[in-house]
C-alpha positions as a Python dict, from the first residue, in 0.01 Angstrom:
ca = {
    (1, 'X'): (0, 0, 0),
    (2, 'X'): (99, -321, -131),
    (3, 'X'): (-28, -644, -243),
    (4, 'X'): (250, -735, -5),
    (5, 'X'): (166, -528, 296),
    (6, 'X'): (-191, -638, 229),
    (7, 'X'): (-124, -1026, 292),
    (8, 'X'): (59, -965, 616),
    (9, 'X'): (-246, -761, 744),
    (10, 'X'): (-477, -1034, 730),
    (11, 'X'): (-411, -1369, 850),
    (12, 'X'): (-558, -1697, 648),
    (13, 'X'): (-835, -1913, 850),
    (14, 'X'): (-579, -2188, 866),
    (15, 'X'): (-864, -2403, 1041),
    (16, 'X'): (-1105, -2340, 682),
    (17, 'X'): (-791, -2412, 475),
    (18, 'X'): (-707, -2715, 652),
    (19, 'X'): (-1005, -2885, 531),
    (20, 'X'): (-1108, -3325, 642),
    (21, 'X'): (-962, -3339, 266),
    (22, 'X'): (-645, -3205, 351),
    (23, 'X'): (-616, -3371, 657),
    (24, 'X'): (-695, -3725, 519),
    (25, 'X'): (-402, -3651, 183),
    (26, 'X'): (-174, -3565, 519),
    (27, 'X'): (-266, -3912, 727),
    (28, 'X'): (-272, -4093, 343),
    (29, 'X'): (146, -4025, 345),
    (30, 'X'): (170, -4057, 747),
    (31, 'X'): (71, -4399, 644),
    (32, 'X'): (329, -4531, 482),
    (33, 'X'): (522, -4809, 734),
    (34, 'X'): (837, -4636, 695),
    (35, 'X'): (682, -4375, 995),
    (36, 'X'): (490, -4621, 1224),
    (37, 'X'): (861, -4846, 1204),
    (38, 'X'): (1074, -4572, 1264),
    (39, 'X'): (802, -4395, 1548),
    (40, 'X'): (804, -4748, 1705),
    (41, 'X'): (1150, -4876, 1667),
    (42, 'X'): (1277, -4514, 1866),
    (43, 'X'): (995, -4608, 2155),
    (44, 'X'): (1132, -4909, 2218),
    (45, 'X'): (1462, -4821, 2164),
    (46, 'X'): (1421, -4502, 2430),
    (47, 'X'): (1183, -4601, 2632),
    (48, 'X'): (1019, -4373, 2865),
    (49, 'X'): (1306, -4113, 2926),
    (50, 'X'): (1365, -3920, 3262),
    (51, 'X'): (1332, -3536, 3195),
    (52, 'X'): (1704, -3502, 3259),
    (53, 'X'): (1827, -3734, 2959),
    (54, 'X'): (1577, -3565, 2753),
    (55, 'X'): (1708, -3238, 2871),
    (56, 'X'): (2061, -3359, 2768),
    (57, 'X'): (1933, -3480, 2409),
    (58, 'X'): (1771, -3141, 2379),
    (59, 'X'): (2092, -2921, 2512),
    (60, 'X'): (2297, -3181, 2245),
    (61, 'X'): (2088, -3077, 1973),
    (62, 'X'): (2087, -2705, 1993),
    (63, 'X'): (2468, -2696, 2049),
    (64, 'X'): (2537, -2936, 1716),
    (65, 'X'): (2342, -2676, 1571),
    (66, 'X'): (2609, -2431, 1616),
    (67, 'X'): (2940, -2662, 1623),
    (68, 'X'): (3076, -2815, 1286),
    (69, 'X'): (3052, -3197, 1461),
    (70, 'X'): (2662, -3293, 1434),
    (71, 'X'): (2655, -3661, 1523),
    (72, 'X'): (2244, -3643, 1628),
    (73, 'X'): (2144, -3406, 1387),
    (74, 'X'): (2362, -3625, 1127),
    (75, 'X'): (2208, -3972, 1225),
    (76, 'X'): (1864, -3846, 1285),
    (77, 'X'): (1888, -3659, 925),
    (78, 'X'): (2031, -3930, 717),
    (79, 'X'): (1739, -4205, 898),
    (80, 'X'): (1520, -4335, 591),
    (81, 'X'): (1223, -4126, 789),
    (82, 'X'): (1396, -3810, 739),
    (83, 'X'): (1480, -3910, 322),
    (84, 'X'): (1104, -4011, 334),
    (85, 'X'): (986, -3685, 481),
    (86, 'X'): (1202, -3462, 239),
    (87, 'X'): (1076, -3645, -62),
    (88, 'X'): (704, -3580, 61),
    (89, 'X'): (836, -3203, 120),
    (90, 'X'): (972, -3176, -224),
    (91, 'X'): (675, -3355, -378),
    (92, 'X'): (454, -3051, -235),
    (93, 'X'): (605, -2788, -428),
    (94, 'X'): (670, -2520, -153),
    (95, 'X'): (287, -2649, 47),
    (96, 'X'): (486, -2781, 344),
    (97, 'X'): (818, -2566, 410),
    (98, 'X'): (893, -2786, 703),
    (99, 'X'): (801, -3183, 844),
    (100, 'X'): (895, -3340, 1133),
    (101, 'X'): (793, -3646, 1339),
    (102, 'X'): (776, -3733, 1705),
    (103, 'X'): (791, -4046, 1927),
    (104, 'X'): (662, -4106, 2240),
    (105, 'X'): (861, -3852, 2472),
    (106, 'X'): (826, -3577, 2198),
    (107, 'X'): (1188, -3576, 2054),
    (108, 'X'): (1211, -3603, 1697),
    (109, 'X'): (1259, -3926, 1502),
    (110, 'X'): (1273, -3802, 1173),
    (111, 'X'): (1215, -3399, 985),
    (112, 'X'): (1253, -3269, 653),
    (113, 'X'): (1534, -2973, 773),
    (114, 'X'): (1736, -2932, 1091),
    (115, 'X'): (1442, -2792, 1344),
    (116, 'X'): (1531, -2559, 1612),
    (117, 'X'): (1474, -2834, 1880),
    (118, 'X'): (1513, -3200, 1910),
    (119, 'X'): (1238, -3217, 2222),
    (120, 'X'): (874, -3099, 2125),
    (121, 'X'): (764, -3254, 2426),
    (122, 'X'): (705, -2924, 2581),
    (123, 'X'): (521, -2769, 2311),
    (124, 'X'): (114, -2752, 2182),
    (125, 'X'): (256, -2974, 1887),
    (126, 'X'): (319, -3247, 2096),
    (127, 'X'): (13, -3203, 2449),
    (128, 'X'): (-274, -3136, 2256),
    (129, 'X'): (-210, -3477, 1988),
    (130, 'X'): (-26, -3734, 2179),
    (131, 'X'): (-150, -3758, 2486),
    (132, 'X'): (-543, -3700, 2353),
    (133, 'X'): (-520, -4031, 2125),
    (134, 'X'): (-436, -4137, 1791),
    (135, 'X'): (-683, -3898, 1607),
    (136, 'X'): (-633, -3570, 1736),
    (137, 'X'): (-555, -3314, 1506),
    (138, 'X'): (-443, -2936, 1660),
    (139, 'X'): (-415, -2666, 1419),
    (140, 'X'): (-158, -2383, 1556),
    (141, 'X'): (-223, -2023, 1494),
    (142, 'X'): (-112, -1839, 1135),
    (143, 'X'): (222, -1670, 1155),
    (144, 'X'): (303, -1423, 962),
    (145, 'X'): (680, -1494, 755),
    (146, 'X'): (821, -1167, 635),
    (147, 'X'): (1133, -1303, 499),
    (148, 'X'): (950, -1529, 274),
    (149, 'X'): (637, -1312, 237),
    (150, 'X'): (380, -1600, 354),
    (151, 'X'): (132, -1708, 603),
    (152, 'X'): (243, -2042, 802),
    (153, 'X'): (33, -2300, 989),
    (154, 'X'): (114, -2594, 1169),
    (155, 'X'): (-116, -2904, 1186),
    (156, 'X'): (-44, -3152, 1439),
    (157, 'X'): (-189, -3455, 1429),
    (158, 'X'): (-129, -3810, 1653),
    (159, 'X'): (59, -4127, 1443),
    (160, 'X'): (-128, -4434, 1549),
    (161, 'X'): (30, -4813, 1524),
    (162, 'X'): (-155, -5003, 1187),
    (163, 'X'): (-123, -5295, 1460),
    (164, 'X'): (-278, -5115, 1805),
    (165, 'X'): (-477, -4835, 1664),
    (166, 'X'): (-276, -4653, 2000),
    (167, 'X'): (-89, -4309, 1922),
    (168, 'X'): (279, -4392, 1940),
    (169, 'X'): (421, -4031, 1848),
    (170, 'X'): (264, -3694, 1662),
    (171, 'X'): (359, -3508, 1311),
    (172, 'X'): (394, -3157, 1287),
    (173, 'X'): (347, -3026, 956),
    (174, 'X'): (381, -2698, 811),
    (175, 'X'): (133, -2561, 522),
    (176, 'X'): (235, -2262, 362),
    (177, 'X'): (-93, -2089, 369),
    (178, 'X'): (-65, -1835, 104),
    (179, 'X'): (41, -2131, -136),
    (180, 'X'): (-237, -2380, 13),
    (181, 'X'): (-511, -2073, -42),
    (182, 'X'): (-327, -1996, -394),
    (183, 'X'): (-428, -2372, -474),
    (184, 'X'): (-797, -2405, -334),
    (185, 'X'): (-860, -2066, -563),
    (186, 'X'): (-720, -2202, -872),
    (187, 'X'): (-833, -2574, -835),
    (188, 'X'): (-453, -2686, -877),
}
């Protein structure tokens, strides 16, 4: 059997990986002002949508996935969140294979790569941080990646206004666990 094999047999603790440390470097870069004025400036620029426009946004999204015109994946990719968010992604090295923010109705403001989705609103990501203040944190389940040969975990965590102190939106990010493991065992 393989070293391989092995690590797909056993999932990481994601919650023992994702230590208060790791957690506090993650809110340390949610804190730059380029997320709490792009979170806030898509709240008030949306306001409270009915399910059926964010339905449509949603239905827009996944067909510009497939069609060679992209206007929302295009302007939500080029917004100085998104540049932000893929500098912070190629800063880690391969820790976080994917970053994306949320606003208020759980559609995406700004991501580090084109997600599946443009409304989270219906996920775990977005009901168990949002809605339960600016400080909750939910830590998905480990998933097993074959094609890349590495554990995955999600932490989701609220995004509070500096101003307020109220959650305005939630981050999903994704820790490559194998890597984030790799790291805590050699101290780098």
């Amino acid at each position: 059997m393989t070293q391989t094999v092995l690590a797909a047999d056993t999932a990481p603790d994601a919650t023992a990986l994702l230590t208060p440390d790791v957690v506090s470097e993650v809110r340390s870069w949610l804190a730059n002002p380029i997320v709490a004025l792009s979170v806030n400036a898509q709240n008030d620029l949306r306001g409270q949508l009915a399910q059926g426009e964010i339905d449509a946004l949603d239905t827009q999204w996944r067909s510009e996935r497939e069609a060679d015109d992209k206007p929302l994946i295009a302007a939500t990719l080029s917004a100085p969140l998104s540049i932000y968010l893929l500098r912070i992604q190629a800063k880690s090295v391969g820790l976080y294979p994917e970053i994306f923010i949320m606003d208020a109705n759980g559609l995406n403001v700004g991501q580090s790569s084109i997600t599946g989705d443009y409304w989270q609103g219906d996920e775990a990501k977005f009901q168990k941080t949002f809605p339960n203040g600016p400080d909750a944190v939910f830590v998905d389940e480990p998933e097993w990646d074959g094609d890349n040969k590495i554990w995955r975990a999600q932490m989701n965590m609220s995004i509070a206004d500096p101003q307020t102190g109220k959650a305005i939106g939630a981050a999903t990010i994704e820790f490559n666990l194998t890597e984030l493991q790799r790291r805590m065992s050699t101290g780098s």
